[in-house]
C-alpha positions, 0 to 999 in steps of 0.5 A: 350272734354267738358274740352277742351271747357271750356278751348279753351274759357278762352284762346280765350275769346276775339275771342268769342266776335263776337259769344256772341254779335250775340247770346246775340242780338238774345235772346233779340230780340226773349224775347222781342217780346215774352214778347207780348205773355205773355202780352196777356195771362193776366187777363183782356185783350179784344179780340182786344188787343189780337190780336194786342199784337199776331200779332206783336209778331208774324209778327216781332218776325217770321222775328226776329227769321229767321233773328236771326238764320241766323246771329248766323249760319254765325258768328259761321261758319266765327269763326269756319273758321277762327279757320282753323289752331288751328283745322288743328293742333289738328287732326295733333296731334291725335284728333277724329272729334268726339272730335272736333266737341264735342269741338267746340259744347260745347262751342258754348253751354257754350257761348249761355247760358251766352249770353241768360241769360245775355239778360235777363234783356235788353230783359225785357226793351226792351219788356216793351218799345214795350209795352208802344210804343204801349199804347202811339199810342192808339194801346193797352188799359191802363189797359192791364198790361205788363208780361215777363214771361215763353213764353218769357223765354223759347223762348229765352233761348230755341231757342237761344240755339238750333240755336247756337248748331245746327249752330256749328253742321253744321260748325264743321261737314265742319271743320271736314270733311278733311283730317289734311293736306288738313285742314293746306291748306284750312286754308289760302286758302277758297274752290273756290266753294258754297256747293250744299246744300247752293244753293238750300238753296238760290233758295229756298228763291229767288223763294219764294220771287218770288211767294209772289211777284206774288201773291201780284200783282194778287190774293192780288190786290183788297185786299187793306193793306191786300197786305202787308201780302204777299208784305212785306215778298217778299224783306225778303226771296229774301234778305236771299236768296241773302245773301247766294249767297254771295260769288258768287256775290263778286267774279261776282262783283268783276270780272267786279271791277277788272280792274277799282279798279287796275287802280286806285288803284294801288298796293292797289287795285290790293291788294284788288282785291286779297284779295277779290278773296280769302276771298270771303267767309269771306267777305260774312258773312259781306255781309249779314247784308248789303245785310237784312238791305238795302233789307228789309228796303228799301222795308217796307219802301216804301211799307208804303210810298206807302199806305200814298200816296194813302191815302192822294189821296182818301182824307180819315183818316187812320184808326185803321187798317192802324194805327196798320200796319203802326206801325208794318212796323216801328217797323221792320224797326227799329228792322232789322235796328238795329240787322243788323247794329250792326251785321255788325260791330260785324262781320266786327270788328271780321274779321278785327281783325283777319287779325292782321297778314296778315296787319303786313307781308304786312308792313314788306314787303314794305306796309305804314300803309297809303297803308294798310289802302287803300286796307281795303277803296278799300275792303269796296268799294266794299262790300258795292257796292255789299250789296246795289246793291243786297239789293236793287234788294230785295226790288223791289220783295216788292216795285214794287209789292205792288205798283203795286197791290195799284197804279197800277204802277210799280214806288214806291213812294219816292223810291230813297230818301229812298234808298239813305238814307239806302245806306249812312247809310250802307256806313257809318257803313262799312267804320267806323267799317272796317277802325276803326278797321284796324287802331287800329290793325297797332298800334301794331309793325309789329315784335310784331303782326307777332310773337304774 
């Protein structure tokens, strides 16, 4: 099945995009970072530059790694999914899922190590920017000399490539599971209801959430930016664990959207209320980057905004500590925004394109190109409604809680212009990366995209 792998990817190439973009971002990110670990183990570094270049490597590297595994597990299982009927017709004709799943394994095996090592050199530029950043801010000394050696290496080919093989594991054990005819109907149809292990997975993470932010506003009180050791993972675990609730929250939203969408929308709308019923579990691979990057930016963002004011009220300098911290948050803020925003139109560009067909038997059917258009508008409506509402309820399990244990108030500090800010910003990414997509894709004829 290994040649059957090897083959499925030169005929597919291009519906592998999505898979080698997330995976590629992934080993580049993780190498990065690690780079710093490299760095710390050269000749001649103090103990104070050390711990600098550990503690970035492994604060953002940490959220960089979760966030890294959780974005290469949901686009290989939204390309496994949309992979329903090409797998449906294999079993028809005899395939084991055995084979299957050897098959869909080898070549998410095959695209991780190309992706991994194609990261390698964009890695090694992205590490030495770090580290400049961070001799330019005086947080590291001029002599320490920059490294991207074996732990960087490792650590993202290594991870890169277990996240990958494990995350096709998982989708093709779910692909494999039904019987030949019950895969020919879930291939146009999604299943109505959330796995078990998905739920608690996201209870998991809501409730970890909960108890940093807890112990944020006790134990962590009097701690000064120590609080933020607590506060600012609060918004990352209660985001992750909203992504994964995705599809329920589109089908809630939806439900009290739907008579409001198809009033105004007309056809259109009543056609994207439908469409967002059916392919809820498609759209919530979407919804995850809108769901991290509102959540977790909103929430550093105003957790840092919160210690500047306090700051600024005890008339005080900020010192090496609160330099390096406030470095820190930036850089998250910066890496998640980044991944998150180029995993949103990777995803969205990979589903879109994938509804080549389905636009083209709507406008065989009676739809303009203007009406096809609109039901994608009314889609991306509501997704990013949906990302930034519970994004932003993310980021209160940090903004509220640190500013509440530094303030001793539960109002953070320009909190509603940093939330506007990311909410135009999301919008902005959903609507371009959606509705460009879509656009390119009605190009071709009706008849040609049909029967292609």
């Amino acid at each position: 099945m290994f040649a059957l792998a090897l083959r499925s990817l030169r005929r597919r190439a291009g519906a592998f995009t999505a898979t080698f973009l997330a995976i590629f971002l992934g080993a580049t990110i993780l190498m990065a970072f690690a780079s710093l670990l490299d760095t710390s183990l050269g000749e001649g570094v103090s103990s104070a530059n050390r711990e600098t270049l550990v503690t970035m490597a492994n604060v953002v590297g940490g959220w960089g790694l979760l966030i890294v595994i959780f974005a290469v597990a949901s686009t290989l299982t939204l390309s496994v999914r949309q992979r329903g009927t090409e797998l449906a017709l294999l079993k028809s004709i005899g395939a084991t899922p055995a084979q299957i799943r050897r098959m869909i394994v080898g070549e998410a095996a095959v695209v991780a190590v190309i992706a991994a090592a194609s990261a390698i050199p964009l890695a090694l530029l992205a590490g030495h920017g770090l580290f400049a950043m961070l001799v330019h801010t005086h947080q590291l000394a001029p002599n320490v000399e920059y490294v991207f050696g074996p732990i960087a290496l490792s650590m993202g080919l290594g991870i890169t490539f277990v996240a990958a093989t494990a995350a096709a594991t998982l989708a093709a054990r779910r692909a494999t599971r039904v019987r030949a005819a019950e895969a020919m109907t879930e291939a146009t149809t999604e299943p109505g209801r959330m796995t078990k292990k998905r739920i608690v997975a996201a209870c998991v993470f809501l409730a970890l959430g909960v108890y940093l932010a807890v112990l944020t506003v006790t134990v962590m009180r009097d701690k000064a930016t120590d609080a933020m050791s607590t506060a600012g993972s609060a918004d990352g675990l209660a985001a992750i664990g909203f992504a994964l609730l995705g599809p329920a929250l589109i089908r809630k939203v939806i439900a009290i959207a739907a008579v409001p969408l198809e009033r105004l929308g007309g056809a259109s709308g009543h056609l994207a209320v439908q469409n967002l019923r059916r392919r809820s579990n498609q759209m919530a691979t979407a919804l995850m980057p809108i769901i991290l990057f509102t959540g977790i930016s909103v929430g550093t963002l105003c957790m840092q905004s919160t210690e500047n004011a306090v700051t600024a009220t005890a008339g005080v300098a900020k010192t090496a500590d609160q330099k390096n911290i406030e470095t820190l948050n930036l850089v998250v803020i910066a890496m998640i925004a980044l991944f998150a925003a180029i995993m949103l139109i990777n995803t969205l560009v990979a589903a879109t394109t994938h509804r080549r067909r389905e636009f083209a038997q709507q406008r065989l059917a009676g739809a303009t190109p203007v009406q096809v258009l609109r039901v994608v508008a009314l889609e991306s409506t509501v997704l990013t409604a949906t990302g930034v509402l519970f994004g932003a309820i993310a980021s209160l399990f940090t903004s509220i809680a640190y500013s509440n244990a530094r303030a001793d108030t539960f109002l953070p500090n320009s909190g509603a212009g940093i939330f506007l800010g990311m909410v135009t910003l999301a919008a902005v990414l959903t609507f371009t990366a959606s509705l460009g997509t879509a656009r390119r894709t009605i190009r071709t004829p009706a008849i040609d995209a049909v029967t292609a």
